[in-house]
PASEBA-1860 file (N, C-alpha, C; in nm, 3 decimals):
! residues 173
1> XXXXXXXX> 9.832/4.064/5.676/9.911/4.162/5.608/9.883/4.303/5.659 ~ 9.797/4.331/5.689/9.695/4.483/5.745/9.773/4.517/5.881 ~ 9.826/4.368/5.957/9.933/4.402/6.056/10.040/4.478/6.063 ~ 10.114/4.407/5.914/10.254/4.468/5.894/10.227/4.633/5.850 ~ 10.153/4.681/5.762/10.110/4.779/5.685/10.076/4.904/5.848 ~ 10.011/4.851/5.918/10.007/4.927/6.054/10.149/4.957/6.109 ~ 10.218/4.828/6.137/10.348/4.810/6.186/10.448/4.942/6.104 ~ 10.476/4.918/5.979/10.550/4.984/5.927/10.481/5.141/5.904
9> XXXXXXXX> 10.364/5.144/5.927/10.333/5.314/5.935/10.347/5.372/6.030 ~ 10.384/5.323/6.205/10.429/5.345/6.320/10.575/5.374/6.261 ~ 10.655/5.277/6.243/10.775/5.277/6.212/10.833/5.452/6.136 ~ 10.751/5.453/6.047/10.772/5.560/5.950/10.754/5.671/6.088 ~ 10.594/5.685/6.129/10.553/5.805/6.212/10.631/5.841/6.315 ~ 10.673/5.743/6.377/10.814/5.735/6.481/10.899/5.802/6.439 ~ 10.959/5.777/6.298/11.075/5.827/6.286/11.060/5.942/6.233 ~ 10.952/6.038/6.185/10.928/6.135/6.175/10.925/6.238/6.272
17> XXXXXXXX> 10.964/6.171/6.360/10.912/6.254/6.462/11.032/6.323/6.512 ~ 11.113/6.447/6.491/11.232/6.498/6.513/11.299/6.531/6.660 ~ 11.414/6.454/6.672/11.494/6.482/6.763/11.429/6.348/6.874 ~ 11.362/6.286/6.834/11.277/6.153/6.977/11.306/6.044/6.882 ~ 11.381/5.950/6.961/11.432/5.832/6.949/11.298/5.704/6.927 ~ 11.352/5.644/6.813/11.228/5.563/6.755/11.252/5.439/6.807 ~ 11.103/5.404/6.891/11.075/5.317/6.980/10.950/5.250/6.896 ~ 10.922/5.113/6.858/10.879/5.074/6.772/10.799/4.941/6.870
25> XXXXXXXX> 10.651/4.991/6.938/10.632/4.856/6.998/10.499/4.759/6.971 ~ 10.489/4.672/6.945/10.417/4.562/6.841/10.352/4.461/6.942 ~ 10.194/4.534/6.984/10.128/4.465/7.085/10.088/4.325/7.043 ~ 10.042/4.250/7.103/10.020/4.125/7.071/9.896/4.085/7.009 ~ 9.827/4.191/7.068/9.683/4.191/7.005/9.637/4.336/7.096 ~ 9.478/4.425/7.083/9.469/4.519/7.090/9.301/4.505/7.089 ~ 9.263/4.516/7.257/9.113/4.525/7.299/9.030/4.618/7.255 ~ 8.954/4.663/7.191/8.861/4.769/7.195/8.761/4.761/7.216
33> XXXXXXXX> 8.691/4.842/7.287/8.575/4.821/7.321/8.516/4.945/7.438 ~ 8.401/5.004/7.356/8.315/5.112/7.450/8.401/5.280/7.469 ~ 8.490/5.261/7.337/8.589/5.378/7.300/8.731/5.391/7.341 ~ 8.755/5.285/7.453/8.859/5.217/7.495/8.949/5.121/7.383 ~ 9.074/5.165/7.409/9.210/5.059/7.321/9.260/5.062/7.408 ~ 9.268/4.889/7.441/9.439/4.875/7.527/9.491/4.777/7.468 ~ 9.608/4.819/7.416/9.725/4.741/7.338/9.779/4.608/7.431 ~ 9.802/4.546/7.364/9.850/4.382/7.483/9.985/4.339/7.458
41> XXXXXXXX> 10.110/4.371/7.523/10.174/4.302/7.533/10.282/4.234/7.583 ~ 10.345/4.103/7.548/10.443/4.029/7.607/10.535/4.108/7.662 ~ 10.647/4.082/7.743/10.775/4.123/7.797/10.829/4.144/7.723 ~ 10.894/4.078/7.646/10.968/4.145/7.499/10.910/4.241/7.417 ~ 10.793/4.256/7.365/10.732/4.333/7.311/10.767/4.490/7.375 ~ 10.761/4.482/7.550/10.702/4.570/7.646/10.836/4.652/7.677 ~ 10.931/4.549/7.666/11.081/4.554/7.730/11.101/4.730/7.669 ~ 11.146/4.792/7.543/11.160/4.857/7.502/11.095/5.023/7.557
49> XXXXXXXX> 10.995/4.951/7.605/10.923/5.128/7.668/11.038/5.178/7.806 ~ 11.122/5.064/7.849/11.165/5.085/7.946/11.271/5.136/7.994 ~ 11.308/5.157/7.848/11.466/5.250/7.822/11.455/5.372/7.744 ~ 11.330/5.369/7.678/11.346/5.491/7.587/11.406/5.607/7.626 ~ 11.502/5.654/7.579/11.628/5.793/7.577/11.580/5.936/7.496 ~ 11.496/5.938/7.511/11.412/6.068/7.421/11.419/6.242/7.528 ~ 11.493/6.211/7.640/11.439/6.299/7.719/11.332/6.381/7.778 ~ 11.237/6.247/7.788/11.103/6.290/7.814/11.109/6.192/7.963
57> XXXXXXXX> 11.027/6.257/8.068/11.035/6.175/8.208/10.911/6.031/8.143 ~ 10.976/5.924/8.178/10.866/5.845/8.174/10.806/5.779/8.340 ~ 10.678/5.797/8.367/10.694/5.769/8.473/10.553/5.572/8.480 ~ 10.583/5.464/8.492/10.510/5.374/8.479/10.512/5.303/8.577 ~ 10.393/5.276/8.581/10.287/5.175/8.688/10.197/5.071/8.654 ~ 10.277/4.986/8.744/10.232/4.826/8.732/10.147/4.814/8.856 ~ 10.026/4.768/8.777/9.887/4.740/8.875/9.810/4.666/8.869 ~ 9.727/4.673/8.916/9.561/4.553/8.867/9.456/4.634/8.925
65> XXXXXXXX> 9.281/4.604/8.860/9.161/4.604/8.919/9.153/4.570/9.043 ~ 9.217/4.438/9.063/9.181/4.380/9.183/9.286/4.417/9.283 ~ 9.362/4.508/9.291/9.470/4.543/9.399/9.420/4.668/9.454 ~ 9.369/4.671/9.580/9.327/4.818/9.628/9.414/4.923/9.647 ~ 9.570/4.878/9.711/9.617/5.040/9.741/9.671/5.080/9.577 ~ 9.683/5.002/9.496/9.678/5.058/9.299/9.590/5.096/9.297 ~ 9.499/5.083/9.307/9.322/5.140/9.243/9.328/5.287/9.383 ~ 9.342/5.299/9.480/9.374/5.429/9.556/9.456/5.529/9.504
73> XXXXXXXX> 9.566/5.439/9.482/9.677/5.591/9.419/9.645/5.639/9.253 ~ 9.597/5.536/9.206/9.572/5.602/9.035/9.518/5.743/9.029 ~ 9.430/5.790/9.108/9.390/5.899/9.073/9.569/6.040/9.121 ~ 9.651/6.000/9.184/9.765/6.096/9.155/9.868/6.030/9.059 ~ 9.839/5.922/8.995/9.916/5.926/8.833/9.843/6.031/8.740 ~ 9.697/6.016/8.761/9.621/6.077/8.691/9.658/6.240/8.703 ~ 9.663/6.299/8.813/9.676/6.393/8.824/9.840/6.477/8.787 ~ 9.906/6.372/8.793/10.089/6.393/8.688/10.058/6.422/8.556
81> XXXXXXXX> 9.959/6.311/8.481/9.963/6.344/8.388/9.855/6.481/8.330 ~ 9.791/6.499/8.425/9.691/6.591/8.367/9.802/6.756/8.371 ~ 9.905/6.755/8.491/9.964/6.844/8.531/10.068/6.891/8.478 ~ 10.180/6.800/8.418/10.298/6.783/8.320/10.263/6.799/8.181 ~ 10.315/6.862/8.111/10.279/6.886/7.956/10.352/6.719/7.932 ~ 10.279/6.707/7.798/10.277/6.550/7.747/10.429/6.526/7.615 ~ 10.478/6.650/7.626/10.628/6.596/7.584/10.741/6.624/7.686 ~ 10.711/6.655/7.816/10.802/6.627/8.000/10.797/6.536/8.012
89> XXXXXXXX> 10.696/6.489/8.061/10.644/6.382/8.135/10.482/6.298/8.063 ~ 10.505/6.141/8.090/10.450/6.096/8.009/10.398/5.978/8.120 ~ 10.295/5.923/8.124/10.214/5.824/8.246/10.195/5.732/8.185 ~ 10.249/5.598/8.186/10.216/5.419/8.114/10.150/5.324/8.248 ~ 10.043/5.345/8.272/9.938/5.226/8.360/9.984/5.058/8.327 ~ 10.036/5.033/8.340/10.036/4.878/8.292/9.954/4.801/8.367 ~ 9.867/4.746/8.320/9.797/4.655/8.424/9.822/4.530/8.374 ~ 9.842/4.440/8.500/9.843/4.304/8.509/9.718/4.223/8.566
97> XXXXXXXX> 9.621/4.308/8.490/9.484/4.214/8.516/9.472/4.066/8.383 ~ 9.415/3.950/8.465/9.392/3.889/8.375/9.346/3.941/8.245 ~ 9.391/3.841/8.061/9.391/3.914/7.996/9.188/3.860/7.954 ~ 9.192/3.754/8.024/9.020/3.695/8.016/8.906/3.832/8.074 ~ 8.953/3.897/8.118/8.914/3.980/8.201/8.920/4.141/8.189 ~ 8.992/4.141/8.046/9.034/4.293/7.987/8.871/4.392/7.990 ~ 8.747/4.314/7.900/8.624/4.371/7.877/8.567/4.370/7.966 ~ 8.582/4.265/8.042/8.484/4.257/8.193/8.497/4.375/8.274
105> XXXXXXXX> 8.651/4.311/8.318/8.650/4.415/8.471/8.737/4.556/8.390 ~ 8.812/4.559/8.331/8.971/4.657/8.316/8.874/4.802/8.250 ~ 8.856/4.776/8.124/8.802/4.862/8.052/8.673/4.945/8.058 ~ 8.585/4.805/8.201/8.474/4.922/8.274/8.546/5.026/8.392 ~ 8.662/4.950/8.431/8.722/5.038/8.522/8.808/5.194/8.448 ~ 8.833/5.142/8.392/8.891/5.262/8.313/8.776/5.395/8.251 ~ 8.668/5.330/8.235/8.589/5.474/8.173/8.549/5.501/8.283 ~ 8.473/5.389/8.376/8.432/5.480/8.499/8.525/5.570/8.553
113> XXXXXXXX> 8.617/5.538/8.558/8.745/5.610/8.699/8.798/5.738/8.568 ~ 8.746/5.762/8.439/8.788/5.845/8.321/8.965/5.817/8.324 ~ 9.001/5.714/8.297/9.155/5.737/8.329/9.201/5.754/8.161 ~ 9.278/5.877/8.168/9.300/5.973/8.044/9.460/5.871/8.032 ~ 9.560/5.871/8.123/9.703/5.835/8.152/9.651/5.679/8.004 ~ 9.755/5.639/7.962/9.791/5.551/7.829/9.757/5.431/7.936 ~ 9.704/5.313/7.912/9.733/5.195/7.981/9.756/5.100/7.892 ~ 9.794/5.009/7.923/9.840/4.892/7.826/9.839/4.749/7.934
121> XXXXXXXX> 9.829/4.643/7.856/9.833/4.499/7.945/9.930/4.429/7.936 ~ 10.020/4.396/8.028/10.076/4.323/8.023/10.112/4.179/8.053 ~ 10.077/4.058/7.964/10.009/3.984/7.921/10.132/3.872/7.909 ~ 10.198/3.858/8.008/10.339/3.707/8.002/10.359/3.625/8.110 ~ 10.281/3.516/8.102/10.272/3.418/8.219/10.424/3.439/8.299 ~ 10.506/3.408/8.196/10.652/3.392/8.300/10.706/3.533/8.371 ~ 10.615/3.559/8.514/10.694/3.617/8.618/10.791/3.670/8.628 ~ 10.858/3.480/8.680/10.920/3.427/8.711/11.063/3.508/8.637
129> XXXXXXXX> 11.009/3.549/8.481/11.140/3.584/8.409/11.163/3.710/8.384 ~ 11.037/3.788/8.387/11.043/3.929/8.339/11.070/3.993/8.431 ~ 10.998/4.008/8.579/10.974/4.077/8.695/11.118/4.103/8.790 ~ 11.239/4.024/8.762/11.407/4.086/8.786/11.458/4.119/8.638 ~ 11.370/4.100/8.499/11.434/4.211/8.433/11.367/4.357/8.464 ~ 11.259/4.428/8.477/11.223/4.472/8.514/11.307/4.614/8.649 ~ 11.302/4.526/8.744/11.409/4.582/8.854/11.431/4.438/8.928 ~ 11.587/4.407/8.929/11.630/4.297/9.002/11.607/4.295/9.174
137> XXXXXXXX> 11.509/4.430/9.227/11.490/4.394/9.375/11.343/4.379/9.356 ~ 11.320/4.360/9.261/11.164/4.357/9.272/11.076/4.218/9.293 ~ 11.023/4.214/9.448/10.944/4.122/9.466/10.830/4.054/9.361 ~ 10.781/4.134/9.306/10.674/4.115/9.218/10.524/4.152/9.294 ~ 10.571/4.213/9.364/10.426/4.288/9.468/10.370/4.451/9.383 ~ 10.268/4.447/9.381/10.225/4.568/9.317/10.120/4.618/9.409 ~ 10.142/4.773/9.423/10.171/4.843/9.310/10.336/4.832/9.327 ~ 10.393/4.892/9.183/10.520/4.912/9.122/10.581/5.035/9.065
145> XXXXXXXX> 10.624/5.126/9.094/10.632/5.215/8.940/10.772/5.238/8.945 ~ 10.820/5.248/8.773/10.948/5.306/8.765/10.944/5.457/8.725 ~ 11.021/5.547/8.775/11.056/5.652/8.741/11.155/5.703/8.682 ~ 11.164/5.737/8.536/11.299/5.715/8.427/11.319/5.869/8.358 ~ 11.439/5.879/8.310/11.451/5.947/8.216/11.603/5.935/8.176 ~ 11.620/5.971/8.043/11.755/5.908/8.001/11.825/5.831/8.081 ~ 11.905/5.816/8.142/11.994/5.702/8.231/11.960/5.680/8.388 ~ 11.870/5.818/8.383/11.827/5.815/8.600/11.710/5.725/8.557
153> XXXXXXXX> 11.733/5.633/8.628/11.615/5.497/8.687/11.603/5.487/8.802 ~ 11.452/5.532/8.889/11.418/5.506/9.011/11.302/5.368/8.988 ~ 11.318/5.286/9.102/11.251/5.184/9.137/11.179/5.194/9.306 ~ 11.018/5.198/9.252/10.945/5.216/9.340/10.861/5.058/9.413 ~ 10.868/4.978/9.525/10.764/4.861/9.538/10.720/4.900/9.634 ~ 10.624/5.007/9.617/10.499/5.085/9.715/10.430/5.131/9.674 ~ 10.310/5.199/9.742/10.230/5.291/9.664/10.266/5.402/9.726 ~ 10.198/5.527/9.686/10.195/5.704/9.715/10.086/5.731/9.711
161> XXXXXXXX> 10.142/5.880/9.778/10.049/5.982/9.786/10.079/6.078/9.707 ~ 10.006/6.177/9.665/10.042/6.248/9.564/10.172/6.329/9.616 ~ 10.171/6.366/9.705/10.277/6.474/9.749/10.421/6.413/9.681 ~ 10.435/6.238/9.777/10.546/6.122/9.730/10.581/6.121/9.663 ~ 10.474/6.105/9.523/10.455/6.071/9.422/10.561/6.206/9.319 ~ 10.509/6.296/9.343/10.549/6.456/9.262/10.681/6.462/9.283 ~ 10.706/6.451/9.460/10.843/6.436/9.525/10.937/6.364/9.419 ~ 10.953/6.216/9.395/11.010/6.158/9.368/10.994/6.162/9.209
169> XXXXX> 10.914/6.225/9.148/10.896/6.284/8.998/10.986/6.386/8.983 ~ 10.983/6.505/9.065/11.080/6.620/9.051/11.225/6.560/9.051 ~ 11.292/6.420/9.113/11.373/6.425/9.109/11.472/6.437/9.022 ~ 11.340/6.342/8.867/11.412/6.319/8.780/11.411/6.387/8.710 ~ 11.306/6.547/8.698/11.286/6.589/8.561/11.404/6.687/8.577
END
């Protein structure tokens, strides 16, 4: 019950929130550990971050621990978000690290590397089904990022450099 009671106080706080479109998303479960929260969830659950119309740039990246040129470029997501005020532009890490593996490897990686940017797991065996909703040219190779804001959707299956990275940020804001 302590679920729903959370659930519906998002709901409320969301919609309090004037003139930003209420996006309501209901992780599957939610790691903590060593001052670290990363929220977990399914494709459906996840689907929704991916349209939000609030006029705020969203810019998100699909990665892992174990993928080196992701673990290279994080530090210029990091640096978007440290640089962009946090109602412009907004940074979602998604990692697709195993979810056996959230305390082990993810969440030591995250305090060491101080990554401030929101991350979340995304946690849905079927690929196969999410990864062309997602972007229909998308191999399923990461790194990934989409670059959004109200109706402009860029689709990235590379990594950057910061310069790239800003480049193809300015386009949308």
């Amino acid at each position: 019950m302590s679920r729903w009671i959370i659930y519906s106080f998002l709901i409320i706080a969301f919609a309090s929130c004037k003139g930003e479109q209420t996006v309501a998303l209901d992780a599957t479960n939610v790691f903590e550990s060593k001052g670290v929260e990363i929220p977990v969830y399914d494709f459906e659950s996840f689907k929704p971050l991916l349209t939000i119309g609030d006029g705020k740039t969203r810019v998100i990246n699909f990665w892992a621990t174990w993928c080196k040129p992701c673990v290279v470029e994080l530090p210029y997501f990091e640096l978007i978000n440290s640089k962009y005020p946090e109602d412009k532009v907004e940074v979602i890490l998604v990692s697709l690290d195993l979810p056996n593996q959230v305390e082990s490897k993810l969440i030591p990686f995250i305090k060491k590397q101080k990554i401030q940017s929101k991350v979340v797991l995304l946690d849905d065996p079927d690929a196969n089904n999410w990864i062309p909703k997602v972007n229909k040219n998308w191999s399923g190779s990461i790194p990934a990022t989409i670059i959004y804001k109200n109706g402009t959707v860029n689709f990235y299956e590379r990594s950057f450099t910061y310069n790239e990275l800003e480049k193809e940020l300015k386009k949308v804001l």
